[in-house]
N, CA, C and O atoms as CSV, one atom per row, in Angstrom:
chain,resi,resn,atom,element,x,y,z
A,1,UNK,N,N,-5.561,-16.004,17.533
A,1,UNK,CA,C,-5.486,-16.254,16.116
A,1,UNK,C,C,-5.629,-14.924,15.378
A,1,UNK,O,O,-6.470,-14.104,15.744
A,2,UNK,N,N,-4.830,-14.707,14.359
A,2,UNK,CA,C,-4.491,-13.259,13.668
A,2,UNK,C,C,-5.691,-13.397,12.035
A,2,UNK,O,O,-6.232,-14.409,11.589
A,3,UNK,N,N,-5.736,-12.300,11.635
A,3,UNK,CA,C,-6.346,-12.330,10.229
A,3,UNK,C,C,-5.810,-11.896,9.705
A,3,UNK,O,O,-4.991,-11.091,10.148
A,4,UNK,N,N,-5.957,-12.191,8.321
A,4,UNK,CA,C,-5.016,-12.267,7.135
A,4,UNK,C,C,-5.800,-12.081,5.427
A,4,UNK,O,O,-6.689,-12.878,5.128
A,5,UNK,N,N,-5.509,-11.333,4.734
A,5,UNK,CA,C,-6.353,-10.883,3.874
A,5,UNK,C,C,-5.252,-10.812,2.707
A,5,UNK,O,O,-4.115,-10.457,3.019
A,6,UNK,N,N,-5.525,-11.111,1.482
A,6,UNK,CA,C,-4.391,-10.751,0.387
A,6,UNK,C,C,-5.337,-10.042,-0.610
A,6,UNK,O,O,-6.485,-10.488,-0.618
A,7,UNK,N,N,-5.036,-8.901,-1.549
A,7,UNK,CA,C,-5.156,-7.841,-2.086
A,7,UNK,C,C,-5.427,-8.790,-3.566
A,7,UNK,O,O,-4.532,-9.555,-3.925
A,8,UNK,N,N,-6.396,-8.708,-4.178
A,8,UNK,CA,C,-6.702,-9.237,-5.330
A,8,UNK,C,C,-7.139,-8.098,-6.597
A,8,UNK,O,O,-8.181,-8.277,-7.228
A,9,UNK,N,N,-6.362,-7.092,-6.845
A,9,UNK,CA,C,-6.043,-6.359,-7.296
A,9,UNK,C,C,-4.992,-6.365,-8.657
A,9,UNK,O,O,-3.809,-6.657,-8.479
A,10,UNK,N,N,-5.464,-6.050,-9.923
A,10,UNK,CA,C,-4.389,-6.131,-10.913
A,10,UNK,C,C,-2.765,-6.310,-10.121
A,10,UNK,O,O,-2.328,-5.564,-9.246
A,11,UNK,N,N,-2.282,-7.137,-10.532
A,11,UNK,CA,C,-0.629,-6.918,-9.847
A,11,UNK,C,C,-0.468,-6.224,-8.784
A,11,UNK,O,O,0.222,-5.207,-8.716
A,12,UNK,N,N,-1.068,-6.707,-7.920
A,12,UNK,CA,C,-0.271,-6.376,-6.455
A,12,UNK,C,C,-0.373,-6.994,-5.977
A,12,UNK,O,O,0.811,-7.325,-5.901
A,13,UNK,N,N,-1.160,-8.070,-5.058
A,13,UNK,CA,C,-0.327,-9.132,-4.548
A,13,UNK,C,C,-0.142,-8.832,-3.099
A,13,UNK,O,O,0.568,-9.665,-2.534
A,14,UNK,N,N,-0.666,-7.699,-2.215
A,14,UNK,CA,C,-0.224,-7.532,-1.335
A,14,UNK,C,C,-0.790,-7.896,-0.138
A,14,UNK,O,O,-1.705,-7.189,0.285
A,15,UNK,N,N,-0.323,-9.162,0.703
A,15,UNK,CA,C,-0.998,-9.083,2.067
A,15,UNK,C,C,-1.051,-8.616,2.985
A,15,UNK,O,O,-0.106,-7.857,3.204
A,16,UNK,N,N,-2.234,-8.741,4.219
A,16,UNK,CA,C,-2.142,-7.862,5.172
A,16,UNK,C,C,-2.497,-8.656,6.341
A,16,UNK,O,O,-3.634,-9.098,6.505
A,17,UNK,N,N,-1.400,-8.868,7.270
A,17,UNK,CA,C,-2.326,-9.778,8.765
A,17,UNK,C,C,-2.421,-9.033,9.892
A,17,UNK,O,O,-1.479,-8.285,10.153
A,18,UNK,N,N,-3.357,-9.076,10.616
A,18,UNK,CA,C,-3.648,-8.274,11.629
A,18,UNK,C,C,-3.972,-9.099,12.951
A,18,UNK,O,O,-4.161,-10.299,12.749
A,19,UNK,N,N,-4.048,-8.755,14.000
A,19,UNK,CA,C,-4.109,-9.063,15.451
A,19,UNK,C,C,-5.906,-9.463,15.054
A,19,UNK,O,O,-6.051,-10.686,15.058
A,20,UNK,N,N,-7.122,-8.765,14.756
A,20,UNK,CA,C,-8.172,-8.948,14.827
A,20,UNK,C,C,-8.886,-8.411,13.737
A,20,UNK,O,O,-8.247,-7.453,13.302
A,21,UNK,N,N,-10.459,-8.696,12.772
A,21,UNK,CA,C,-11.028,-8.201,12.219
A,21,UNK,C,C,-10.667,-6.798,11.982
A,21,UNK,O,O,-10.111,-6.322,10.993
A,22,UNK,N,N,-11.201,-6.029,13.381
A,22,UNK,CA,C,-11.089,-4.778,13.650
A,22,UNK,C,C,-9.972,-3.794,12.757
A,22,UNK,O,O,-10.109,-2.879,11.946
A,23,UNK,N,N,-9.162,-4.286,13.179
A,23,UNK,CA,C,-7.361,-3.731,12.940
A,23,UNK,C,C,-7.583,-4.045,11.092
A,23,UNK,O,O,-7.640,-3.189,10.209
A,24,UNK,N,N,-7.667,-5.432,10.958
A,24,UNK,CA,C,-7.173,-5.749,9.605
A,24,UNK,C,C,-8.256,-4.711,8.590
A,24,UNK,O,O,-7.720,-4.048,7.703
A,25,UNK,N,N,-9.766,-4.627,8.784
A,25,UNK,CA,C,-10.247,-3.767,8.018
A,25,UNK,C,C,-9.302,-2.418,8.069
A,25,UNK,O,O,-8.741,-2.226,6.990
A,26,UNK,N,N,-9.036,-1.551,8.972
A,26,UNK,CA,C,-8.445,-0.818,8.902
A,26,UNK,C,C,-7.252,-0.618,8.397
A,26,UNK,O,O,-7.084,0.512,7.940
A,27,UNK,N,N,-6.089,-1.575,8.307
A,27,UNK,CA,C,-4.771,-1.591,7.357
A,27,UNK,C,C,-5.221,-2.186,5.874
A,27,UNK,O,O,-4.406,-2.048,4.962
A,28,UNK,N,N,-6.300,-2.746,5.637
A,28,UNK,CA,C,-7.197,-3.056,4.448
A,28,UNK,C,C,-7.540,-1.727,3.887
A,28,UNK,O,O,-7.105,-1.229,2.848
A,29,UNK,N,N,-8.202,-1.338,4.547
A,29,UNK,CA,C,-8.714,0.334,3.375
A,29,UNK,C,C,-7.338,1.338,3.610
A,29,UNK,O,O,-6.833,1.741,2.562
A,30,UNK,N,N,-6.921,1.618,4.426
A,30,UNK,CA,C,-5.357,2.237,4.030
A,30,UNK,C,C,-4.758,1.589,3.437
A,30,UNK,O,O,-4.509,2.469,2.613
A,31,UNK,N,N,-4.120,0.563,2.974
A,31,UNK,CA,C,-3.803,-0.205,1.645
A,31,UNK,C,C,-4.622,0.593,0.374
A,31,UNK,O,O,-3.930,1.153,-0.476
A,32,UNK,N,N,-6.185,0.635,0.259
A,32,UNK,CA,C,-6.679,0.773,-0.815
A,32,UNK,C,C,-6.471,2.103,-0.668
A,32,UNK,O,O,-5.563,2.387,-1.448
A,33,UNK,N,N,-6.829,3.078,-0.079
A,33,UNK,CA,C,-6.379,4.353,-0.504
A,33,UNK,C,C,-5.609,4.897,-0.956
A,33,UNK,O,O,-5.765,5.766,-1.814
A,34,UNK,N,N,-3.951,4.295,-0.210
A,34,UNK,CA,C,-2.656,4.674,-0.787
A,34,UNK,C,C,-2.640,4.038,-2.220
A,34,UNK,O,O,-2.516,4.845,-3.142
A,35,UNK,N,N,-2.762,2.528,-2.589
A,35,UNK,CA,C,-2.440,2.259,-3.611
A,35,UNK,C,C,-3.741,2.321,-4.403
A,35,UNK,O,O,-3.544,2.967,-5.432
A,36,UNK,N,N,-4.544,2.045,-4.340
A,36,UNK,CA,C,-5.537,1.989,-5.172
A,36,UNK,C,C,-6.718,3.524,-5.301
A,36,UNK,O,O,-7.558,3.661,-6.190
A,37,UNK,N,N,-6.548,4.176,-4.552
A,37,UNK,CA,C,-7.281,5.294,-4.054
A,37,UNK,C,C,-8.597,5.212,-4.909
A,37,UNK,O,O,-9.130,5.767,-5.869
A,38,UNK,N,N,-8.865,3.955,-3.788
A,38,UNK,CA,C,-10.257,3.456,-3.635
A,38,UNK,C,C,-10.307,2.846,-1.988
A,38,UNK,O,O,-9.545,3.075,-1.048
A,39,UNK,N,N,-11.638,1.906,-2.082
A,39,UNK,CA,C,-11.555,1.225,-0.628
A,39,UNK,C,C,-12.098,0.158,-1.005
A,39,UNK,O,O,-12.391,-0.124,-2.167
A,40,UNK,N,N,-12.333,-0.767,0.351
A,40,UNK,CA,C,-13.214,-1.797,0.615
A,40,UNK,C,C,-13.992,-2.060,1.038
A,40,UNK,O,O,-14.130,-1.830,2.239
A,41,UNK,N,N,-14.945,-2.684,0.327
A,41,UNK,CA,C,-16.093,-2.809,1.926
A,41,UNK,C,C,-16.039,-3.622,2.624
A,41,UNK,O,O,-15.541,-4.662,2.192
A,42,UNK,N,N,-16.561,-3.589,4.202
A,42,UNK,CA,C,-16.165,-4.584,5.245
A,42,UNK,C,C,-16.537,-5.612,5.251
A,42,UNK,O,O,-15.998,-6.492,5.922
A,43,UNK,N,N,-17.632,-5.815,4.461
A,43,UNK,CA,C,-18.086,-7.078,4.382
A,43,UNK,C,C,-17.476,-8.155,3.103
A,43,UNK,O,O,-17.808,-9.301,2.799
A,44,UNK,N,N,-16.491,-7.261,2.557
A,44,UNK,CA,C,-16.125,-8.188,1.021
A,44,UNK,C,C,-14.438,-8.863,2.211
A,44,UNK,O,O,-14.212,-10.072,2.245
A,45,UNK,N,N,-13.486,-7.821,3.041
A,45,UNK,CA,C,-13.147,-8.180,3.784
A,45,UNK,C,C,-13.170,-9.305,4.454
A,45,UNK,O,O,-12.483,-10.295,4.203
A,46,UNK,N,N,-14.171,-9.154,5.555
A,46,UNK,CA,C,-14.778,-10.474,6.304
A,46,UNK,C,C,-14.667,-11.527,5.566
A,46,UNK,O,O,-13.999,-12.524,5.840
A,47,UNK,N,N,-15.279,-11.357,4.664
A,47,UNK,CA,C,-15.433,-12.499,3.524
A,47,UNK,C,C,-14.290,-13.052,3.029
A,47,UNK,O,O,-14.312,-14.245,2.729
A,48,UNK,N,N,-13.037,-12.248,2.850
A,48,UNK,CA,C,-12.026,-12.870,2.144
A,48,UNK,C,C,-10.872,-13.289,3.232
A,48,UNK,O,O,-9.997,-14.121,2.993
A,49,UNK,N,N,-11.017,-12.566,4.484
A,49,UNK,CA,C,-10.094,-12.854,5.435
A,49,UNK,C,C,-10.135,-14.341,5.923
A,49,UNK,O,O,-11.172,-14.959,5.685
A,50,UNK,N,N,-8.891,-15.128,6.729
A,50,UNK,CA,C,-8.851,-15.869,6.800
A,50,UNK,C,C,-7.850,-16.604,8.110
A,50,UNK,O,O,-6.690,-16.193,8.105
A,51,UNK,N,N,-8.128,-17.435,8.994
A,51,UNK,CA,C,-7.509,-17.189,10.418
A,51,UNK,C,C,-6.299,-17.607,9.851
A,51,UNK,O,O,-6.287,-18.029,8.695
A,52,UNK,N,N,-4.865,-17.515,10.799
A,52,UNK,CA,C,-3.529,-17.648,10.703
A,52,UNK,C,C,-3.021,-17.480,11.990
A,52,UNK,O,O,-3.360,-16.658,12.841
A,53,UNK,N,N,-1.924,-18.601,12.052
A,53,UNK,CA,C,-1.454,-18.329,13.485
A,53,UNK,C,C,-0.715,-17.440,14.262
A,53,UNK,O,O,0.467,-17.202,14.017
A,54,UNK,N,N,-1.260,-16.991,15.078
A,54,UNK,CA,C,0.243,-15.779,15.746
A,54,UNK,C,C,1.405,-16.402,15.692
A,54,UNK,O,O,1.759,-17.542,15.993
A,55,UNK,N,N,2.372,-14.741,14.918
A,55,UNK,CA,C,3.539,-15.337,15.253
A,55,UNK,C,C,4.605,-15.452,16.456
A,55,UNK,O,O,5.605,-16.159,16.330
């Protein structure tokens, strides 16, 4: 089962699914750096992620 996180950010909109926690924090704060050049914390993450099925 994959995780899946969507970007709740003024107008963007952007999701992110990943193979595991692990991975998805990590394409999570590279998301925020490039676009937001800010980050996340891992625990607001955890919190918002959500299981999804492999495709």
């Amino acid at each position: 089962m994959s995780k899946q996180w969507a970007c709740n950010e003024h107008e963007c909109g952007v999701v992110i699914t990943a193979a595991d926690l692990d991975e998805l924090v990590a394409k999570v704060n590279q998301h925020f750096t490039e676009a937001h050049d800010s980050y996340e914390l891992e625990e607001m993450i955890e919190d918002a992620a959500i299981d999804v099925a492999d495709a």
